[in-house]
Wavefront OBJ file of the C-alpha trace (Angstrom):
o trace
v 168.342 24.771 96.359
v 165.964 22.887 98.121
v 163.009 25.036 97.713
v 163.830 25.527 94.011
v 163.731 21.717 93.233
v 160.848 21.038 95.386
v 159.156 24.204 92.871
v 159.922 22.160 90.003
v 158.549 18.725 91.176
v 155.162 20.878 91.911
v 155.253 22.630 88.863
v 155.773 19.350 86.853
v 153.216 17.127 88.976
v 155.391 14.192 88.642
v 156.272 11.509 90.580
v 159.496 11.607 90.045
v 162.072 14.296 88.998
v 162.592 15.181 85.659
v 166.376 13.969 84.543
v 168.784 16.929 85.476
v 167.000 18.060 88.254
v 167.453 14.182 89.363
v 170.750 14.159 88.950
v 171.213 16.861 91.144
v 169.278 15.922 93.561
v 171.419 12.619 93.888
v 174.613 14.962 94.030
v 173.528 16.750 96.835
v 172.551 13.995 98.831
v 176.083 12.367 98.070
v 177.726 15.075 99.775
v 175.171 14.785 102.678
v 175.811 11.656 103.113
v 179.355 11.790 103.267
v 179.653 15.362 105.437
v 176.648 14.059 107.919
v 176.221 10.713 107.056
v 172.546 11.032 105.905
v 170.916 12.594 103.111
v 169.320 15.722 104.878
v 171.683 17.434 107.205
v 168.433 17.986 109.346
v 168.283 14.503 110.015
v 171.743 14.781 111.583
v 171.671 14.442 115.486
v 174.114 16.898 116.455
v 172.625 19.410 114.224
v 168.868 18.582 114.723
v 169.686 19.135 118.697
v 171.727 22.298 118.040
v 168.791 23.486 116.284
v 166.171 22.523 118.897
v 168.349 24.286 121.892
v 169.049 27.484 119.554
v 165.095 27.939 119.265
v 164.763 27.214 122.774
v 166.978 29.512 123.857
v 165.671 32.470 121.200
v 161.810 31.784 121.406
v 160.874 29.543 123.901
v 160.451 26.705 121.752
v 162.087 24.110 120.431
v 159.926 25.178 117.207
v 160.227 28.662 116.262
v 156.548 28.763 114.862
v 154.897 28.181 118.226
v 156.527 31.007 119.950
v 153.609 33.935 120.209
v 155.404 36.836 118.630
v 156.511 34.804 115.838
v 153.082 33.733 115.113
v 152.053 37.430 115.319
v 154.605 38.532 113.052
v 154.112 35.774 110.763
v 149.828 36.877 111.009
v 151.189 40.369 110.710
v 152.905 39.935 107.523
v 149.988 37.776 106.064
v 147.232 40.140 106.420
v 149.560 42.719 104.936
v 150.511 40.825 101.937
v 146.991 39.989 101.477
v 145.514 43.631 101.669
v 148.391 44.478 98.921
v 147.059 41.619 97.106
v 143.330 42.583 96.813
v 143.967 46.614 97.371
v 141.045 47.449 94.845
v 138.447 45.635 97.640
v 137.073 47.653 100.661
v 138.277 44.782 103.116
v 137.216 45.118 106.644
v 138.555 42.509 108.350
v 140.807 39.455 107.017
v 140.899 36.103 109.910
v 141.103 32.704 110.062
v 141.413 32.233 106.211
v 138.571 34.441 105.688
v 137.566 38.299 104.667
v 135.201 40.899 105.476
v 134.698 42.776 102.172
v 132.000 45.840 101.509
v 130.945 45.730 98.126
v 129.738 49.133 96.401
v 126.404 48.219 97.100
v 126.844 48.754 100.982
v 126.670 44.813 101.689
v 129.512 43.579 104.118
v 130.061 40.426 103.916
v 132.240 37.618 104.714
v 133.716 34.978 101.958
v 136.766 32.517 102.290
v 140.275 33.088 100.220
v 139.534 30.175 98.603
v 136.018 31.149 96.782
v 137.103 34.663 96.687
v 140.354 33.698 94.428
v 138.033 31.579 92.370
v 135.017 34.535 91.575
v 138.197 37.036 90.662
v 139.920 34.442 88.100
v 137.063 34.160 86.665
v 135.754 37.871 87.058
v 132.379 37.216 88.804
v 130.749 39.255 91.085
v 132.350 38.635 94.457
v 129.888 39.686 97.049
v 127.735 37.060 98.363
v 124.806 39.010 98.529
v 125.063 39.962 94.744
v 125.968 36.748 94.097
v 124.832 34.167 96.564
v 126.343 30.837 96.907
v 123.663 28.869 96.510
v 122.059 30.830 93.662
v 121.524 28.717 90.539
v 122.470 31.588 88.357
v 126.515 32.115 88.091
v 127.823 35.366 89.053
v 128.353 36.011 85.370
v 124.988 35.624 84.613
v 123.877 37.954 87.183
v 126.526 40.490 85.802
v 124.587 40.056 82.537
v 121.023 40.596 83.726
v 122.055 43.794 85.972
v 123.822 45.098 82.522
v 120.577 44.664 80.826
v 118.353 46.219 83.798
v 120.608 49.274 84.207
v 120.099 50.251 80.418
v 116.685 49.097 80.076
v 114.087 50.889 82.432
v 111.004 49.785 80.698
v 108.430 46.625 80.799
v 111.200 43.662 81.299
v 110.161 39.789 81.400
v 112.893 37.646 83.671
v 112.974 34.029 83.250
v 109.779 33.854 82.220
v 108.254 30.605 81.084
v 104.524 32.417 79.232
v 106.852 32.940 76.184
v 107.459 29.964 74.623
v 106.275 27.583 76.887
v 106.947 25.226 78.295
v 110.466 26.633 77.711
v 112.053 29.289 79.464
v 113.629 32.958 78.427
v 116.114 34.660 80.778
v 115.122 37.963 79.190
v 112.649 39.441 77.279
v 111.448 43.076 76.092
v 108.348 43.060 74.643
v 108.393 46.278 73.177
v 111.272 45.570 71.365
v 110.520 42.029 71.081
v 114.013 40.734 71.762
v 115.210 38.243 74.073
v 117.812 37.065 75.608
v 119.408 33.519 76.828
v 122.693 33.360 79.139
v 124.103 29.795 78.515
v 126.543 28.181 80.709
v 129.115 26.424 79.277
v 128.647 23.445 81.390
v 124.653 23.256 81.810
v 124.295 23.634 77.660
v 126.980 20.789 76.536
v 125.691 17.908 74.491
v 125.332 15.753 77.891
v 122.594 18.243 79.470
v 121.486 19.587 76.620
v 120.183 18.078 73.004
v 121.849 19.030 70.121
v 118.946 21.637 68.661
v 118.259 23.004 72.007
v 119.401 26.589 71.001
v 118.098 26.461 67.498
v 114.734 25.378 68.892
v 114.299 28.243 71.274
v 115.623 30.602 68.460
v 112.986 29.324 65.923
v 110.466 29.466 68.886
v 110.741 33.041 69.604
v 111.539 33.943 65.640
v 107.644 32.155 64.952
v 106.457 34.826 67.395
v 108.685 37.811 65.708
v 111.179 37.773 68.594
v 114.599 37.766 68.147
v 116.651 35.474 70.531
v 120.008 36.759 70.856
v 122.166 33.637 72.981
v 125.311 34.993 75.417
v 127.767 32.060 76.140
v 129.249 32.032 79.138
v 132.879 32.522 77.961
v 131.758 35.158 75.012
v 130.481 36.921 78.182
v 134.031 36.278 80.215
v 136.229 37.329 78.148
v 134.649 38.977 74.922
v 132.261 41.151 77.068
v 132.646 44.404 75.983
v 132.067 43.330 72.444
v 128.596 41.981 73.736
v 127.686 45.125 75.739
v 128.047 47.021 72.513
v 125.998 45.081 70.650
v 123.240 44.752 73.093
v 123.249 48.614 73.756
v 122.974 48.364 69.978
v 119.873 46.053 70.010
v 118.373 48.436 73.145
v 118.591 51.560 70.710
v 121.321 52.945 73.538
v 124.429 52.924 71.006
v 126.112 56.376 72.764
v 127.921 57.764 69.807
v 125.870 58.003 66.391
v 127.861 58.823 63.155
v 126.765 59.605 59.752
v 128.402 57.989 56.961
v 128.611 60.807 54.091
v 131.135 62.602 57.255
v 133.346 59.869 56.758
v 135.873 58.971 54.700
v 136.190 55.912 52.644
v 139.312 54.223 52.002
v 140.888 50.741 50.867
v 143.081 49.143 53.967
v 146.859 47.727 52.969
v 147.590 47.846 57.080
v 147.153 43.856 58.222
v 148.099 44.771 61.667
v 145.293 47.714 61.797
v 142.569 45.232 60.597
v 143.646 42.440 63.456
v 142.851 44.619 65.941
v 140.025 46.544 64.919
v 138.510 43.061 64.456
v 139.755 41.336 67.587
v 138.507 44.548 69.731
v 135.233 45.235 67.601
v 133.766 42.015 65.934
v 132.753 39.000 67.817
v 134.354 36.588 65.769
v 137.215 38.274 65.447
v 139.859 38.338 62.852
v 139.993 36.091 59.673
v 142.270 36.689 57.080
v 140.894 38.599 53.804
v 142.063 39.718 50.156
v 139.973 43.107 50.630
v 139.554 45.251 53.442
v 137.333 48.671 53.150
v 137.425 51.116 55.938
v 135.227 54.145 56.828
v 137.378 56.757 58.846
v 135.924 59.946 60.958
v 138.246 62.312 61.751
v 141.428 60.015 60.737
v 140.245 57.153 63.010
v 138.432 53.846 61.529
v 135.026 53.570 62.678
v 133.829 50.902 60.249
v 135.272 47.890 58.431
v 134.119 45.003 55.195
v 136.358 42.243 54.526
v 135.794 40.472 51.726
v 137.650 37.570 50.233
v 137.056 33.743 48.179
v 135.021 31.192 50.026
v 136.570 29.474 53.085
v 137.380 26.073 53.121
v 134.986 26.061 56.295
v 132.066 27.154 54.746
v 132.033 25.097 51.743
v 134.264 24.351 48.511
v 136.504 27.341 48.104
v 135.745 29.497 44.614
v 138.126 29.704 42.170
v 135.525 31.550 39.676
v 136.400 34.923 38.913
v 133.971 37.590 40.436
v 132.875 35.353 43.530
v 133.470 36.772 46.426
v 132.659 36.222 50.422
v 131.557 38.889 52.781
v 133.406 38.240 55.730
v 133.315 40.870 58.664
v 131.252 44.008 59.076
v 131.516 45.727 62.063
v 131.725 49.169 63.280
v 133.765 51.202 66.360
v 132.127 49.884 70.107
v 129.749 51.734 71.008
v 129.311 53.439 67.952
v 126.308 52.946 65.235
v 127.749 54.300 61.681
v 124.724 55.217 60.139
v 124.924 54.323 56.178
v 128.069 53.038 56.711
v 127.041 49.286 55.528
v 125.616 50.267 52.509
v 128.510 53.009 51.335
v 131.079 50.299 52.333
v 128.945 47.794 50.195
v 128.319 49.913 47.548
v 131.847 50.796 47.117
v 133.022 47.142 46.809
v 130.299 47.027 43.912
v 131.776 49.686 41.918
v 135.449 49.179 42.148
v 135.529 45.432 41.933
v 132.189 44.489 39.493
v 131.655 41.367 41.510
v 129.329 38.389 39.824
v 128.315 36.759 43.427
v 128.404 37.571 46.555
v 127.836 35.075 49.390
v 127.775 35.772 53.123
v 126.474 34.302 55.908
v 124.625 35.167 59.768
v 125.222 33.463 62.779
v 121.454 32.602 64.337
v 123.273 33.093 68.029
v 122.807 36.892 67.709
v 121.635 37.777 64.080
v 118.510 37.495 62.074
v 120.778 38.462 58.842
v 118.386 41.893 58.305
v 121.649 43.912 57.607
v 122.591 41.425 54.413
v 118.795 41.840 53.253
v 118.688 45.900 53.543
v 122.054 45.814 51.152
v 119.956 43.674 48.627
v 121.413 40.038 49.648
v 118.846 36.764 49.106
v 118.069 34.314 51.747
v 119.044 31.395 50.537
v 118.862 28.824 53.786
v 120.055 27.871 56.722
v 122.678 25.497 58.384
v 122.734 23.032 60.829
v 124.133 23.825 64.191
v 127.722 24.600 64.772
v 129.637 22.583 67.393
v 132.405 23.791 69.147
v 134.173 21.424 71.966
v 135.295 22.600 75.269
v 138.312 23.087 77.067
v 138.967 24.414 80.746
v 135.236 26.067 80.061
v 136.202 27.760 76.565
v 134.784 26.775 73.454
v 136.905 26.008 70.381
v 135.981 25.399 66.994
v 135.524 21.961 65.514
v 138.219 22.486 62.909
v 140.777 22.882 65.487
v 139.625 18.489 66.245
v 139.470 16.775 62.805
v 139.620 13.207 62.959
v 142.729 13.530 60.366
v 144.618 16.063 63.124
v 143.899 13.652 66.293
v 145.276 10.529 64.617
v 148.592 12.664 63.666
v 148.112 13.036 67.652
v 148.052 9.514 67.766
v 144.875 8.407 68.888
v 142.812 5.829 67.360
v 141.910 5.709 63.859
v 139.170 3.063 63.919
v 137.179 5.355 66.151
v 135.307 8.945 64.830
v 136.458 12.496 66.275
v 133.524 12.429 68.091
v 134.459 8.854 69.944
v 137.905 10.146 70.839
v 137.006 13.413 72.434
v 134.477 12.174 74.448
v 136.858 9.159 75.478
v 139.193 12.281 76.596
v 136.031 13.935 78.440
v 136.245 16.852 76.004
v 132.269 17.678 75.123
v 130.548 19.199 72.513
v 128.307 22.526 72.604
v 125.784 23.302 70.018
v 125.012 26.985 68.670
v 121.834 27.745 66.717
v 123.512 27.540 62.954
v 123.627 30.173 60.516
v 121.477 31.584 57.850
v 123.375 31.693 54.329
v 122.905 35.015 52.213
v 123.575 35.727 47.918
v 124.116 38.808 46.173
v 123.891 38.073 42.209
v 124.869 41.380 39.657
v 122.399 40.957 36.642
l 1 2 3 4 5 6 7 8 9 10 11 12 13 14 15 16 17 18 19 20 21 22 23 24 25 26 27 28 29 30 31 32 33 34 35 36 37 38 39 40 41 42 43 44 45 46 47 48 49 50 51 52 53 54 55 56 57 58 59 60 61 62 63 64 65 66 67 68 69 70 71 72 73 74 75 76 77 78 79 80 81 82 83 84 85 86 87 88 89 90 91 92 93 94 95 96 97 98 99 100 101 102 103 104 105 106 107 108 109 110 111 112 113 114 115 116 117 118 119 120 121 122 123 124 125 126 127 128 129 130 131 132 133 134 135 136 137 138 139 140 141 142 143 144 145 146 147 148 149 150 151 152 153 154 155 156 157 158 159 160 161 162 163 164 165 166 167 168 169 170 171 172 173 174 175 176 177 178 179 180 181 182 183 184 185 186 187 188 189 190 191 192 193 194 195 196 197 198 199 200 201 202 203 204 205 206 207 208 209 210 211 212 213 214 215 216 217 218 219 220 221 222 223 224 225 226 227 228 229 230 231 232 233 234 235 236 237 238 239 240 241 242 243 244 245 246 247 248 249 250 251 252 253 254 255 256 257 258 259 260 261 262 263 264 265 266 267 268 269 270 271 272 273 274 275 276 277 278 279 280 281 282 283 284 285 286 287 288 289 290 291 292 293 294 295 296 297 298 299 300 301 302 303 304 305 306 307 308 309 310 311 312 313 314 315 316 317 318 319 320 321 322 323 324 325 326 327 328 329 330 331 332 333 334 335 336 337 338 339 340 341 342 343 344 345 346 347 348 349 350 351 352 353 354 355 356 357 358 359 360 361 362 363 364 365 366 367 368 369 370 371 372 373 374 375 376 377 378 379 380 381 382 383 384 385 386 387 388 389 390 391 392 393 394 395 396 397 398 399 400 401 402 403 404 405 406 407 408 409 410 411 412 413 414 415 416 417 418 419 420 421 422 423 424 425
């Protein structure tokens, strides 16, 4: 009973105990006091001494822990729970709070529990060699550049500074003339970096014909697959190639289908929309268009008849649909005899050239999006309105921006977005 209220006062990091568990805890030391006369039977004499001679007696020791085969046992049973616990590492060797791993690129090295817990949670590399600790690149920014260098095997420029100087690249591929920027969540918040620092090096490199495509740190974490595809995409490596007149075409009534090809295939994920148009190969969807009115986000919401928003395109992982935009597209035009069409790029990985092959009109751009973030996630400025934080009940003389930073809650700036129309004639 002990144990299990002790759980609870950790769990709840409180000072005190929450109400019932209180009022238990003041039952049970009534009866203590009244069967031993104190409120832990351990601090009884006669039982503390009874204690001390029956581990004397049994180990040696008037404290069980000290005796040698306990502490053996007890080491025993660690290094046992602890090999169950990280079964999928090559341990060698696990002592004194530390362990000997072998990673699959032949390095043995050594690396304490507590670092090693910390690089899985947050799926880093975990060798030290791979990932050294004292590196000023995270392990999930080396993950990135190895994913790049194992699918890339021509001319590759690494944090090079000849670019767009005096500012530096990560990544770029001149023959391609992309690049690439890995940005920590931390080192590119609005205290260590300005607000246009990501549109600036994306209008840098777009002066000189390069696309910049940025990685965030947590897109990378836990969105990563997503990424992979569409950098394979960008490297010309996409591994499955499908024509669009093979596939079928067909209007989607299935909410639950469109969630989760969105949430597994786009890097936005899912938004809610009126229309959804799906391309399917061999009964499985391979492509998807949403389209729906205006959101409230982007602007004021249409109520005209014929306006429209193109919300999500994406295709399969891995998988480059070719046509499928434009029969998707064209479909929409035919069935539905839209007036306007308005859709929009995010600068972080898009120059908007899909929206211009289907006939779309650059219109402008945006300023930068901020997003604030939370235990080293970011999280869209909607979620913070100033109206939502005073229900909350903080201030209402002070802006949004005054009460999250008073809460230590930061902004992070992406590069904006480019705004595209489609007008019928």
């Amino acid at each position: 009973m002990e144990k299990l209220i002790k759980a609870l006062w950790v769990k709840n990091n409180e000072t005190f105990y929450p109400p019932k568990i209180h009022n238990l805890v003041g039952l049970i030391e009534k009866t203590n006091i009244k069967k031993y006369g104190c409120k832990r039977p351990i601090q009884n004499k006669l039982i503390h001494d009874k204690l001390e001679n029956t581990n004397l007696k049994k180990y040696g020791n008037i404290i069980s822990s000290k005796n040698k085969d306990v502490i053996e046992k007890n080491k025993n049973k660690q290094i046992n729970n602890l090999l169950k616990k990280y079964n999928f590492l090559n341990i060698k060797k696990i002592e004194k709070g530390n362990c000997q791993i072998e990673c699959d690129k032949n390095h043995i090295f050594n690396i304490n529990f507590s670092l090693l817990n910390l690089r899985l949670k947050y799926k880093t590399i975990v060798c030290t060699e791979c990932n050294t600790i004292s590196s000023s690149k995270s392990g999930l920014e080396v993950q990135f550049k190895d994913f790049i260098f194992s699918n890339y095997t021509d001319s590759i420029f690494y944090n090079s500074r000849s670019i767009i100087s005096p500012l530096e690249l990560d990544i770029y591929i001149p023959e391609l003339k992309i690049a690439f920027e890995f940005n920590g969540i931390w080192w590119h918040n609005e205290i260590n970096k300005e607000n246009n620092y990501h549109l600036n090096k994306t209008e840098l490199c777009e002066q000189q014909g390069i696309q910049l495509m940025h990685i965030f740190e947590d897109d990378w974490l836990y969105k990563q697959e997503i990424f992979k595809s569409m950098i394979l995409n960008k490297l010309n490596k996409s591994s499955i190639k499908i024509f669009a007149r093979k596939t079928e075409i067909k209007e989607i009534t299935d909410n639950k289908l469109v969630r989760e090809f969105l949430d597994q295939n786009h890097i936005q994920g899912f938004v809610g929309s009126k229309l959804k148009i799906g391309l399917f190969y061999e009964n499985e969807l391979v492509s998807l268009m949403t389209f729906g009115n205006r959101r409230i986000a982007m602007g004021k919401k249409s109520t005209n008849e014929g306006e429209f928003e193109l919300l999500r395109f994406c295709n399969k992982l891995n998988t480059n649909v070719i046509g499928g935009a434009s029969k998707l597209f064209k479909y929409f035009i035919k069935n539905y005899n839209p007036t306007e069409i308005t859709t929009y790029a995010d600068r972080s990985f898009s120059q908007g050239k899909l929206y211009k092959t289907l006939g779309f009109e650059y219109i402008g751009k945006t300023q930068p999006n901020y997003y604030y973030i939370i235990d080293n996630i970011r999280y869209h400025r909607f979620n913070f309105r100033k109206d939502i934080l005073i229900k909350q009940g903080f201030d209402s003389n002070k802006t949004e921006h005054e009460i999250m930073l008073e809460r230590k809650i930061f902004r992070i700036y992406d590069s904006g977005n480019l705004k595209f129309n489609f007008k019928l004639c």
